[in-house]
C-alpha distance (Angstrom), angle and dihedral (degrees) to the residues before:
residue distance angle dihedral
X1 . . .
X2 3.66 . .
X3 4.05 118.5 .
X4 3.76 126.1 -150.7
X5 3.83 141.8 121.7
X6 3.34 125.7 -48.6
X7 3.93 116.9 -107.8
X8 3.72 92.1 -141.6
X9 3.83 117.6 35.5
X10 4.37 96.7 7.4
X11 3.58 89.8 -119.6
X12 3.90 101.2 169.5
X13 4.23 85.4 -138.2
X14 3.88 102.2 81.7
X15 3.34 102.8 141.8
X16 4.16 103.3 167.1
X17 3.51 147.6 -10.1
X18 4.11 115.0 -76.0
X19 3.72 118.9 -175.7
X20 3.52 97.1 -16.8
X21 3.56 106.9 -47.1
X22 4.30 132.8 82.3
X23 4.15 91.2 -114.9
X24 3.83 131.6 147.6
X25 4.07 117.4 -99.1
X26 3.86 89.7 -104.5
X27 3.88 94.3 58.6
X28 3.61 88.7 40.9
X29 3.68 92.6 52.4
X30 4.14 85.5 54.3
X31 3.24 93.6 49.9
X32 3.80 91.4 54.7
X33 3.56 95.3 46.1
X34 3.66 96.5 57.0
X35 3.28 100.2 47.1
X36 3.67 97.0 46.1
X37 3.35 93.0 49.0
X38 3.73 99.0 43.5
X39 3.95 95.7 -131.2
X40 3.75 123.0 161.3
X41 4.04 120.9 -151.8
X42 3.61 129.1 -159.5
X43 4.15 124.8 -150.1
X44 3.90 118.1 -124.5
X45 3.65 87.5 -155.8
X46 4.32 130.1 43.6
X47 3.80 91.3 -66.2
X48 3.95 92.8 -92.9
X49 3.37 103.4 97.7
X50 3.72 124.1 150.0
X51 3.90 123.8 -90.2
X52 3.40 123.8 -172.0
X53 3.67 142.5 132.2
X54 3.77 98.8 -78.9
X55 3.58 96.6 42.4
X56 3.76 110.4 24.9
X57 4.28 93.1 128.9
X58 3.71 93.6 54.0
X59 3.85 87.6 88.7
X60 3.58 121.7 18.6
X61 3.63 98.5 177.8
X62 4.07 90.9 53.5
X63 3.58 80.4 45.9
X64 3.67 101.5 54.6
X65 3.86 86.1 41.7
X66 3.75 87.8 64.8
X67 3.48 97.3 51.4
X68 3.25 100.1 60.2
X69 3.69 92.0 40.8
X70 3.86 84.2 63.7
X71 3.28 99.9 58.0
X72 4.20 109.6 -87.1
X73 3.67 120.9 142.7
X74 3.65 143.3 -135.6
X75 3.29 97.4 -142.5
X76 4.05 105.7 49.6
X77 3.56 86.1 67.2
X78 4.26 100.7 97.5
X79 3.86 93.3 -154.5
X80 3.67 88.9 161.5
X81 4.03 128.9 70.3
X82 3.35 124.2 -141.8
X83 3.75 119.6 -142.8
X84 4.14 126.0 -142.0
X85 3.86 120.2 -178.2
X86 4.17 90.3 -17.2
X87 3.95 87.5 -52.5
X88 3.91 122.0 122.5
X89 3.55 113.8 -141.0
X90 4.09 120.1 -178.0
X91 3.50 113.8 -127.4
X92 4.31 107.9 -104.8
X93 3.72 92.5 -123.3
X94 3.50 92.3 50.2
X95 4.24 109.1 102.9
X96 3.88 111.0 -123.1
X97 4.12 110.5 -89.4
X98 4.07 100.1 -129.9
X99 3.78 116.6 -129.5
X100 3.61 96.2 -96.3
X101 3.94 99.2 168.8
X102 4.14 99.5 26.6
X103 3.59 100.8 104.5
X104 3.79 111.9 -142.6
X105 3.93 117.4 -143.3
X106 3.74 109.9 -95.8
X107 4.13 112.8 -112.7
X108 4.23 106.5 -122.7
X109 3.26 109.1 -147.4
X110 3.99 121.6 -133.6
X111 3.12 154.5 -165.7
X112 4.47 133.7 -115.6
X113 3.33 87.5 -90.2
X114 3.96 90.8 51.1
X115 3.89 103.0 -115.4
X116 3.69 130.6 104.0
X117 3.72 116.6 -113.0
X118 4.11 104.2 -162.2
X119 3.91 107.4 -155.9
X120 3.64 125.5 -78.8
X121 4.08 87.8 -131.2
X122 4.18 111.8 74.8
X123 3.47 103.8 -90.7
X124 4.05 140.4 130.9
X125 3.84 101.9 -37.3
X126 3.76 102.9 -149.9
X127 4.18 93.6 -125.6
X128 4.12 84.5 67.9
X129 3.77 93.4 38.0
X130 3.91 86.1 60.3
X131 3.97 84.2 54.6
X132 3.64 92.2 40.1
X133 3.78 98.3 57.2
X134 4.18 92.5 55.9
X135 3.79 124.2 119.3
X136 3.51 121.1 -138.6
X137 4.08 112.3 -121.2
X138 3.78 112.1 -112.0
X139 3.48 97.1 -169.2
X140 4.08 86.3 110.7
X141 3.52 98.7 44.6
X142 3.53 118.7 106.4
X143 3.95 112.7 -113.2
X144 3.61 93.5 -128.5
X145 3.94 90.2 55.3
X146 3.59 98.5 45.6
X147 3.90 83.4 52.4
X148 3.75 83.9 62.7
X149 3.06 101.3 41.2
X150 4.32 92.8 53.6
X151 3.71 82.7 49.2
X152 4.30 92.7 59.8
X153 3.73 92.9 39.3
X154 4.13 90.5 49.8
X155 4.16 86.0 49.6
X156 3.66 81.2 58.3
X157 3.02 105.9 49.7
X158 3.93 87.5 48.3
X159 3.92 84.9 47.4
X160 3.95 91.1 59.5
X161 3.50 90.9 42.6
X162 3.42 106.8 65.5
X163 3.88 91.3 36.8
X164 3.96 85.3 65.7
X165 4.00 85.6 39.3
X166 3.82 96.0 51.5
X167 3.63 89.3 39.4
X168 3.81 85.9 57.3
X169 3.68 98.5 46.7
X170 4.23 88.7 51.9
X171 3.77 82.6 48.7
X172 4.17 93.3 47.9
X173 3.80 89.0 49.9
X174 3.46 96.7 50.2
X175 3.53 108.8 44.0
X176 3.82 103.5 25.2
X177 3.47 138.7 70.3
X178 3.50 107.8 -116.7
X179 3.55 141.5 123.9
X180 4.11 123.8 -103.2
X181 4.03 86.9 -117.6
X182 3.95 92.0 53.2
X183 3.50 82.3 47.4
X184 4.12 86.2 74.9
X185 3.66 102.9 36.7
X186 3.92 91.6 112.1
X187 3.84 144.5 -31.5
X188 3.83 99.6 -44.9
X189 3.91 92.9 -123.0
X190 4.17 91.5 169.9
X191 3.69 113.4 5.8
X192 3.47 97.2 -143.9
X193 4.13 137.9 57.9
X194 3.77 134.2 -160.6
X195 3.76 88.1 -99.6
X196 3.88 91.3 56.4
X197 3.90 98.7 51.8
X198 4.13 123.0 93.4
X199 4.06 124.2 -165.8
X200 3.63 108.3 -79.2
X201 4.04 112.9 -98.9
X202 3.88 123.8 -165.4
X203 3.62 99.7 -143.8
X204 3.55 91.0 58.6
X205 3.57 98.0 59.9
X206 3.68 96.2 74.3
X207 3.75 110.7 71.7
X208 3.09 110.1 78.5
X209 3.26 128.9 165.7
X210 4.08 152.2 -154.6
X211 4.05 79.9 -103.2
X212 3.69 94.7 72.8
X213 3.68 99.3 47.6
X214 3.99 94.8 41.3
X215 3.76 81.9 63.2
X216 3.41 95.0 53.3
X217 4.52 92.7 45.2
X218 3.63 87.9 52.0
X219 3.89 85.3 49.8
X220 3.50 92.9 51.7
X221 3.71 104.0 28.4
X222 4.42 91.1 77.3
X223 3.90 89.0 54.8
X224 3.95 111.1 130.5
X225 3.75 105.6 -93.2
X226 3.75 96.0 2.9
X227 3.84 91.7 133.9
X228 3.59 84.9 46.0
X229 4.09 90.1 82.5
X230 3.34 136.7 85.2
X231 4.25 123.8 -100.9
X232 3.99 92.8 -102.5
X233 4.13 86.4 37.6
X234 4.03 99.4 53.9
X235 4.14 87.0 48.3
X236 4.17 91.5 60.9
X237 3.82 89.9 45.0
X238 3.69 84.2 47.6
X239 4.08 93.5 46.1
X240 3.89 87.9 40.1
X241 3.68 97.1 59.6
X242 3.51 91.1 35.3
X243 4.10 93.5 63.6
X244 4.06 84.7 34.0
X245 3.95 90.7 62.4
X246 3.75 91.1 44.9
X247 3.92 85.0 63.3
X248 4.12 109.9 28.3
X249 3.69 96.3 39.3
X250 3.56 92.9 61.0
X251 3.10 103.5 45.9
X252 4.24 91.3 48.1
X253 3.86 85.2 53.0
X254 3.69 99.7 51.1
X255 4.07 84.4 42.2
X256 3.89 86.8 63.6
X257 3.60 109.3 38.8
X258 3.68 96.4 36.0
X259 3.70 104.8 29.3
X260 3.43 92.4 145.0
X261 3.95 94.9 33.0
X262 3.84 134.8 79.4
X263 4.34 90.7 -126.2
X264 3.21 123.0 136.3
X265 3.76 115.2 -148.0
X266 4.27 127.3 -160.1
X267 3.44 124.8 -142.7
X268 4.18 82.2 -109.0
X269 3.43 107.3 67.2
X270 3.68 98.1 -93.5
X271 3.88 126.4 116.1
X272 4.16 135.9 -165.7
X273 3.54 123.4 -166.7
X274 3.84 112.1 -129.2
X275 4.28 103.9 -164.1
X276 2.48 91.0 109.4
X277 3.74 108.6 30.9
X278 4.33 109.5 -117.1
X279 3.30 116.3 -97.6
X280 3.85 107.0 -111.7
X281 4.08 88.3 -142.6
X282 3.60 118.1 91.8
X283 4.02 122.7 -139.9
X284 3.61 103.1 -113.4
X285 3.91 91.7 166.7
X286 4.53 83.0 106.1
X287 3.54 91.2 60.7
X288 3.90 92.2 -133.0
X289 3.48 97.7 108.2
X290 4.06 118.4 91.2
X291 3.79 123.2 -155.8
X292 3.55 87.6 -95.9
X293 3.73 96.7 57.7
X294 3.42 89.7 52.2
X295 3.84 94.6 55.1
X296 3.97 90.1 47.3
X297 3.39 94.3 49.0
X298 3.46 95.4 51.9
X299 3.79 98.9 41.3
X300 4.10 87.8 48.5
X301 4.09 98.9 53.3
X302 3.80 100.1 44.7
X303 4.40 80.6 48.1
X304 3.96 86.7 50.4
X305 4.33 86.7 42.2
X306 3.33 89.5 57.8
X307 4.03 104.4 37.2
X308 4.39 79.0 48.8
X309 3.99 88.3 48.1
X310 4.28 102.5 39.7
X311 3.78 98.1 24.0
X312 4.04 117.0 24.9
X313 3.68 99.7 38.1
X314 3.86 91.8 53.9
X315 3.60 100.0 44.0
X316 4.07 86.3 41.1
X317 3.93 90.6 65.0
X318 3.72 86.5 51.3
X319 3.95 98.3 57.9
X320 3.66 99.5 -165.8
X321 3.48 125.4 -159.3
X322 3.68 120.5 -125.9
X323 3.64 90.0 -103.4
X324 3.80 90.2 53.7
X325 3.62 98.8 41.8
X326 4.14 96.2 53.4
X327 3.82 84.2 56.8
X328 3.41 104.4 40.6
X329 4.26 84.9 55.0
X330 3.76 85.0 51.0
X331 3.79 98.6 52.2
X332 3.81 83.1 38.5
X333 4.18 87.2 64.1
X334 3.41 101.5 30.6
X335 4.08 96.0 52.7
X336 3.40 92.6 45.8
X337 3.09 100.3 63.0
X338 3.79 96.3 41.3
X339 3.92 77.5 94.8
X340 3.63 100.0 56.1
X341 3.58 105.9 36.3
X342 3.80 128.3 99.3
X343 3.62 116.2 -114.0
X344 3.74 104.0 -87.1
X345 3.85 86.2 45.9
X346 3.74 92.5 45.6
X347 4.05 84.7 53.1
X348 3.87 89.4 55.9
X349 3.68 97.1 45.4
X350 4.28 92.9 48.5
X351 4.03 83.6 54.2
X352 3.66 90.7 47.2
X353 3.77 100.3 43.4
X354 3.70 83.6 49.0
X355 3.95 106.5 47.2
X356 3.87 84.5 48.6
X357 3.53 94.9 55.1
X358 3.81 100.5 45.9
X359 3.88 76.9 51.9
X360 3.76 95.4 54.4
X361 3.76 86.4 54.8
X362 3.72 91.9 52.2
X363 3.57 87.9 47.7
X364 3.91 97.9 49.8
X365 4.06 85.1 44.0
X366 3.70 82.5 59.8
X367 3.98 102.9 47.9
X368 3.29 86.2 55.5
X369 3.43 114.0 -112.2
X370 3.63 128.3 164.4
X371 3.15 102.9 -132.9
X372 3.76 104.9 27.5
X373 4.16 98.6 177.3
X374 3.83 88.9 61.4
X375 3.14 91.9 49.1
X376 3.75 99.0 57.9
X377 3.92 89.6 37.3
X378 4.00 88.0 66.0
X379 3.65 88.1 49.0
X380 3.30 93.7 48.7
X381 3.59 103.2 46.6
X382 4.42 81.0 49.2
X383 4.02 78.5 77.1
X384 3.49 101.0 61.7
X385 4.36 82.8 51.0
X386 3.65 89.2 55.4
X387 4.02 106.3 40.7
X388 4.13 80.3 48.9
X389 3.68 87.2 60.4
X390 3.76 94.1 39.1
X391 4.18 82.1 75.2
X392 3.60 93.7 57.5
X393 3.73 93.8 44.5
X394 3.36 97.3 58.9
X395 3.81 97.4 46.8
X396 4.06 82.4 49.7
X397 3.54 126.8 27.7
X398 4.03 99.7 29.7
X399 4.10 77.0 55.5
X400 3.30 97.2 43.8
X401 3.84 101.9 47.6
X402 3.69 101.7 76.6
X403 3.71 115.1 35.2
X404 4.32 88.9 166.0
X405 4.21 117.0 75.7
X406 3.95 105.9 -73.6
X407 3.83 106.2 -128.2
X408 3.95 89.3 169.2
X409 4.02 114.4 101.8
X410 3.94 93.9 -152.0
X411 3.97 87.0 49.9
X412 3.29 96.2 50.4
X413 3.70 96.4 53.9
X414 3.94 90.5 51.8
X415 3.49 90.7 52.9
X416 3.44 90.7 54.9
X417 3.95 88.8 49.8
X418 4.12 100.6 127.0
X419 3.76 129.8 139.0
């Protein structure tokens, strides 16, 4: 098996020839789709768009274009079966069709003594997320809709995407030395590299700043339906994603600088390396260190321990693409707050959480992966790891932040984040 780059999207993971052309499985996959299925795309732009590895769904057309300018073929695609004695066989050159629509069981996780414990706090019990994770058949659907209805989920997908990218680049040119033409040398898929990162220092963690959390209410300010909620509504989504950030984005940082690496990477530049785990004592020998440094240091490390131990490692395993990381935060923020929402809000949030999965299974259809159900089932039940540690976060960090009086309005209110 030979391994090189793919000739459509660059993806480091082609591992063959499909249809004619040396191309990663998820490109391959596309291609097979379309043709079997006979769709036709059309380009927002001038038909030259961009595809790469990161953002090879944004345009399906340019896509498609590619393809075919790479070498893949109509006619290796076997779209029809043959029959012999009342038996179907598939054609052998035909690529495997992945079980779209069978619906795997969804793995419960438990505990030593082999049952699940759900959280004490009102969050996904594990009854509805076996509802939750269910796909509507489409056998009824007319083709023509479905087509449609591909084409809305893909646009949000893109949508979410460049949220999380723009959020990045704001992040990049904040926190990391780099100059305003680097800052548009590609789609900012982490906004920060080794080179940009310093040790991690305590007394820097407290100033923050309006900065931070403008970043994250332009973030959440394009979501579908946002200006759909009430006043007292928007400001929980707003709170919600904040204290989701503070967890995910870390972790999806640390996942792509130091994928091979124990490092644990803030959403400021600044790194710690956690094999082994940092001592939560502070080296006083200098004599520049107040009591009150040593409290704060203290207090911050075993909060970074455990966000390393209950949120990175977890999400680590999972090595999300960027695709599958800006909708896993999404459906992070949206569900949670399916619980604290009024009931128009709580209506907006179900449709949310919903579109975004059906997207995520799109998505995972599209990166190829054999079984793309279970793949989206694992993400999913990543959410109910990260709205559990949203609780402690909130009773920690938003505390812990600002040890000074808080003048600032906006702070204020996020200290005062609790449910």
């Amino acid at each position: 098996m030979s391994r090189g780059n793919c000739k459509i999207c660059d993806s480091p993971n082609a591992t063959n020839l499909h249809f004619g052309a040396h191309s990663c499985k998820a490109c391959a996959a596309f291609f097979r789709r379309t043709i079997k299925t006979g769709q036709v795309y059309s380009c927002a732009g001038d038909d030259s768009c961009e595809i790469n590895h990161a953002f090879r769904q944004n345009c399906r057309q340019c896509r498609l274009a590619k393809c075919q300018r790479a070498g893949m073929q109509e006619d290796l695609v076997q779209g029809v079966k043959a029959y012999d004695g009342g038996n179907r066989k598939r054609s052998a050159i035909e690529d495997p069709e992945p079980p779209y629509y069978e619906h795997p069981p969804v793995p419960i996780p438990t505990t030593s003594s082999g049952f699940y414990n759900p959280p004490k706090e009102d969050l996904m019990e594990m009854d509805e997320l076996q509802q939750f994770i269910q796909i509507p058949s489409h056998s009824l659907v007319p083709i023509q809709n479905e087509m449609m209805e591909e084409e809305r989920l893909y646009g949000l997908a893109s949508l979410y995407m460049e949220q999380l990218v723009n959020l990045n680049m704001r992040r990049r040119l904040t926190y990391a030395k780099v100059t305003l033409a680097a800052m548009f040398d590609g789609p900012c898929i982490c906004p920060f590299e080794e080179s940009d990162l310093t040790p991690f220092d305590h007394r820097s963690y407290r100033y923050k700043n309006r900065n931070d959390y403008t970043m994250i209410l332009d973030y959440v300010n394009r979501f579908p339906d946002f200006q759909l909620l009430n006043k007292s509504e928007k400001t929980v989504i707003f709170q919600t994603a904040a204290a989701v950030d503070a967890l995910a984005d870390p972790a999806y940082y640390s996942q792509i600088i130091y994928p091979e690496d124990a490092v644990f990477v803030t959403r400021e530049a600044k790194f710690m390396r956690m094999d082994p785990l940092p001592s939560t004592e502070l080296d006083t020998s200098s004599g520049e260190f107040t009591p009150e440094d040593v409290s704060m240091y203290k207090s911050m490390v075993l909060m970074i321990r455990r966000q390393w131990k209950n949120v990175n490692l977890p999400l680590r395993k999972l090595k999300m693409s960027v695709s599958e990381f800006s909708l896993f935060k999404a459906l992070t923020i949206w569900h949670y707050n399916y619980y604290k929402l009024q009931d128009t809000g709580r209506q907006i949030s179900a449709r949310q959480r919903d579109d975004i999965f059906r997207t995520l299974v799109l998505i995972c259809v599209d990166e190829g992966y054999e079984d793309p159900l279970l793949r989206v089932s694992e993400i999913v039940l990543a959410v109910g790891i990260v709205m559990a540690e949203v609780h402690e976060l909130v009773t920690s960090l938003f505390e812990l932040i600002v040890f000074d009086d808080v003048d600032d309005p906006i702070l204020k209110d996020m200290l005062k984040f609790q449910y």
